[in-house]
C-alpha positions, 0 to 999 in steps of 0.5 A: 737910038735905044728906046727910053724908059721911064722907072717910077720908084716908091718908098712903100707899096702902100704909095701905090694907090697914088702912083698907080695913076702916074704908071697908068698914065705913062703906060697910056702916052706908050712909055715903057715903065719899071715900077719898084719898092725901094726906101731910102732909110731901109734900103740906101745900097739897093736905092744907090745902085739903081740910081747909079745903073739906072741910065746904062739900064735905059731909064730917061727919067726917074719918078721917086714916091715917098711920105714923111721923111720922102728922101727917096727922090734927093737919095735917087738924084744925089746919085744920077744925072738923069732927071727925078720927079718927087712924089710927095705922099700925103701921109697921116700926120702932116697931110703931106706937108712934111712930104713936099719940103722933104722933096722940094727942099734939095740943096744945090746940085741936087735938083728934084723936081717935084709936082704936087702933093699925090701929083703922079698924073702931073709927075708921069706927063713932067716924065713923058715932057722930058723924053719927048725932047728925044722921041717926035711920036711921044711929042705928037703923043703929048700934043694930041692930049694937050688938044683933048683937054682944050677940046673938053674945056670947050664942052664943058663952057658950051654946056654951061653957057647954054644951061645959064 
């Protein structure tokens, strides 16, 4: 079995601040990332042929950032059945609000799932969710995390409980 991929695109460089944590996170879990700039309105023919090539490239899963107008995860998933996570992207203008209708208000037969506004820690774990359906060591992997955070919640109440 080829080992799957996780490609994190985003609309502009400048998202990067906010995606960095999603390929950080994903890098940490031990999947394999590609991260690109493409847009959707600059760059449609560039986006389309990595969305229709993306799985015969490897790719599991597709995690699209954008702001604004953020078309780029509905462009990606009109164009591949392989699973895209929207990032919307606070921008100036609308604090993200005009990001996250733009990804979460997908027509029929395109779906995009889509976390948070500036959600890429949540979008990366969503990713690493869907390829450990194929992969027991990254479902191990994800389980190990689930139970660090559990383990530090019950830190965090002892510590308070003894400081009341």
């Amino acid at each position: 079995m080829r080992k799957l991929k996780a490609a994190v695109i985003m609309g502009s460089d400048s998202d990067l601040p906010v995606v960095s944590k999603a390929i950080d996170k994903l890098k940490g879990l031990g999947i394999e990332v590609e991260a690109r700039v493409m847009s959707a309105h600059r760059t449609p023919r560039r986006v389309m042929e990595f969305a229709e090539r993306a799985e015969d490239n490897g790719f599991g899963v597709i995690i699209a950032a954008a702001g604004k107008a953020a078309h780029l995860a509905g462009v990606i998933a009109a164009h591949t059945i392989l699973p895209v996570i929207g990032i919307p992207i606070k921008s100036s203008t609308l604090d993200g609000l005009d990001s996250l209708l733009s990804t979460v208000q997908m027509p029929s037969g395109v779906p995009v799932a889509t976390v948070a506004i500036d959600g890429a820690e949540n979008a990366a774990i969503l990713a690493a969710q869907i390829l450990a359906l194929n992969d027991v060591d990254l479902r191990d992997r994800l389980n190990a995390m689930k139970n660090d955070m559990e383990a530090m919640i019950d830190i965090k109440d002892k510590k308070l409980s003894q400081g009341i």
